[in-house]
C-alpha positions as CSV (number, residue, x, y, z in Angstrom):
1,X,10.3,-48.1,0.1
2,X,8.6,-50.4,3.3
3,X,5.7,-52.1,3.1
4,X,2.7,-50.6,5.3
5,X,1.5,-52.8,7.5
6,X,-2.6,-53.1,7.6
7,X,-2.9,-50.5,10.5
8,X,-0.6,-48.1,8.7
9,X,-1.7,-48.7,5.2
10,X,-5.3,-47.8,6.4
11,X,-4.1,-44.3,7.9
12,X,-2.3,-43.3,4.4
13,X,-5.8,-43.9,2.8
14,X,-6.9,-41.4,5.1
15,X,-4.1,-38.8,5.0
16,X,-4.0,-39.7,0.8
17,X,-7.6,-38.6,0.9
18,X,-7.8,-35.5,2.8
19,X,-4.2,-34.3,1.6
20,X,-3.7,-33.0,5.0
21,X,-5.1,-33.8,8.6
22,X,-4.7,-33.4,12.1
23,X,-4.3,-36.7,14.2
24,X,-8.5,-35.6,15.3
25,X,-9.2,-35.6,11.7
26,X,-7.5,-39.0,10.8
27,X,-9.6,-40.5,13.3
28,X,-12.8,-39.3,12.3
29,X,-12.1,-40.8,9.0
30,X,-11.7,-44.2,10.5
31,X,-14.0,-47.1,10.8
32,X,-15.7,-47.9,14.2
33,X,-14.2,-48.8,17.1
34,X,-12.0,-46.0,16.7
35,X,-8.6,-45.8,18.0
36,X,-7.3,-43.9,20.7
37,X,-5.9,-40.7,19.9
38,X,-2.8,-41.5,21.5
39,X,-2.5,-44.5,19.4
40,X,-3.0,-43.1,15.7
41,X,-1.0,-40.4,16.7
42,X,2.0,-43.0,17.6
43,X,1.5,-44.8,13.9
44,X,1.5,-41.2,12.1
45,X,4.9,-40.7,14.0
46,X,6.0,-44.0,12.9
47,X,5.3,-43.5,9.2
48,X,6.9,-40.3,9.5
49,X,10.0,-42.1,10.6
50,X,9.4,-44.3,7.9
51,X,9.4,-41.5,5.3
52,X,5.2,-41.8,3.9
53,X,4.4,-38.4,6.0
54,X,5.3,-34.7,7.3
55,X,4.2,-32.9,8.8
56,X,4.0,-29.1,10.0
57,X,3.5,-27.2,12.8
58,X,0.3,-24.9,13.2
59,X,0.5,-23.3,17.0
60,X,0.6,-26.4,19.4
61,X,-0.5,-28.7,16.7
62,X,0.3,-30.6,14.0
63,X,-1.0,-31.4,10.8
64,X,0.3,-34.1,8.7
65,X,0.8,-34.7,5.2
66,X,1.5,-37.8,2.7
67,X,5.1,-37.4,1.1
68,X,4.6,-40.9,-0.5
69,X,2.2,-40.7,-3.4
70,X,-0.5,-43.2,-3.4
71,X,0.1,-44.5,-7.2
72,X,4.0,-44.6,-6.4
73,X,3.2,-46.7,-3.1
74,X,0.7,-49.0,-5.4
75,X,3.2,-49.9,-8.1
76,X,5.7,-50.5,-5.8
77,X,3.3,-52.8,-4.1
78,X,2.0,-54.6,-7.0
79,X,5.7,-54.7,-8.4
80,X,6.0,-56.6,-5.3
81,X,3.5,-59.0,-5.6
82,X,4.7,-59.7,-9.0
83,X,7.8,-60.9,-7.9
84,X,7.1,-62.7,-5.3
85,X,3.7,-64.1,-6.2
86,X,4.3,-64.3,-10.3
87,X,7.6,-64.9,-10.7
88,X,8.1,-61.5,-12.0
89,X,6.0,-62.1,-14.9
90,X,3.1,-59.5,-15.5
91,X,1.4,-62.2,-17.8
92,X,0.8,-64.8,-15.1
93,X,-0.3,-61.9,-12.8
94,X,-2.9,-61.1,-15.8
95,X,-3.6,-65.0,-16.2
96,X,-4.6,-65.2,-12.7
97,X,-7.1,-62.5,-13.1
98,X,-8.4,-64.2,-15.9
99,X,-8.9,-66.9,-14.9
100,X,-9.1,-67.3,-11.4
101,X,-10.7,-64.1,-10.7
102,X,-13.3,-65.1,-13.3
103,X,-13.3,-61.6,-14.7
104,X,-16.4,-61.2,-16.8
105,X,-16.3,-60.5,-20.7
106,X,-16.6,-57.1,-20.6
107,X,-13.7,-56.8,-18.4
108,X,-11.9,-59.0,-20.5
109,X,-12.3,-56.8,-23.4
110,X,-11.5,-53.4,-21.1
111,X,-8.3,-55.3,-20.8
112,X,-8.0,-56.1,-24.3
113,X,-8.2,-52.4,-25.1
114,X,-5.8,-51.1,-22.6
115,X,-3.5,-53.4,-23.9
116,X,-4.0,-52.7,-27.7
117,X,-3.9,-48.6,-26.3
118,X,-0.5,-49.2,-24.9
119,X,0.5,-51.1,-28.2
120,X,0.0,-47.7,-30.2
């Protein structure tokens, strides 16, 4: 699977969101200053190409879908990061969020828990 880039990554949010949308409808969605039609309409092409969307064909128009799920797209990018970032360790990934992300005490012990849940 190929990384999104930050242009494309913010149109899956949308599509991942509504489920289905017309290019008018992914730009609605978007923050100000909007893009031109013609534009997000190019990117939902190209992330078609790249395999993330479909789309289908409703009269003249089309309406476009996500093919990529959002939680399979997030764990292969945090798998990523992992490996690049964390020498594939998950513990130094959690280490850094410990510590330098100064994650308070009661996220701490959220953590704790999920950990202990996965132990059972």
């Amino acid at each position: 699977m190929q990384k999104l880039a930050r242009r494309e990554a913010q149109l899956m949010e949308v599509l991942w969101r509504l489920k289905k949308a017309f290019v008018k409808e992914i730009i609605e969605e978007l923050p100000d200053p909007k893009p031109h039609y013609n534009t997000v309409s190019t990117m939902v092409k190209i992330l078609e190409e790249k395999g993330f969307v479909a789309h289908e064909k409703l009269g003249n128009a089309y309406r476009f879908f996500p093919v990529v799920a959002e939680e399979e797209y997030q764990k292969k990018a945090v798998d990523d990061v992992v490996k690049r970032f964390f020498d594939n360790s998950p513990m130094k990934l959690v280490n850094y969020f410990a510590k330098e992300q100064q994650l308070d005490p009661s996220e701490l012990e959220r953590l704790i828990r999920l950990i202990k849940d996965q132990e059972s």
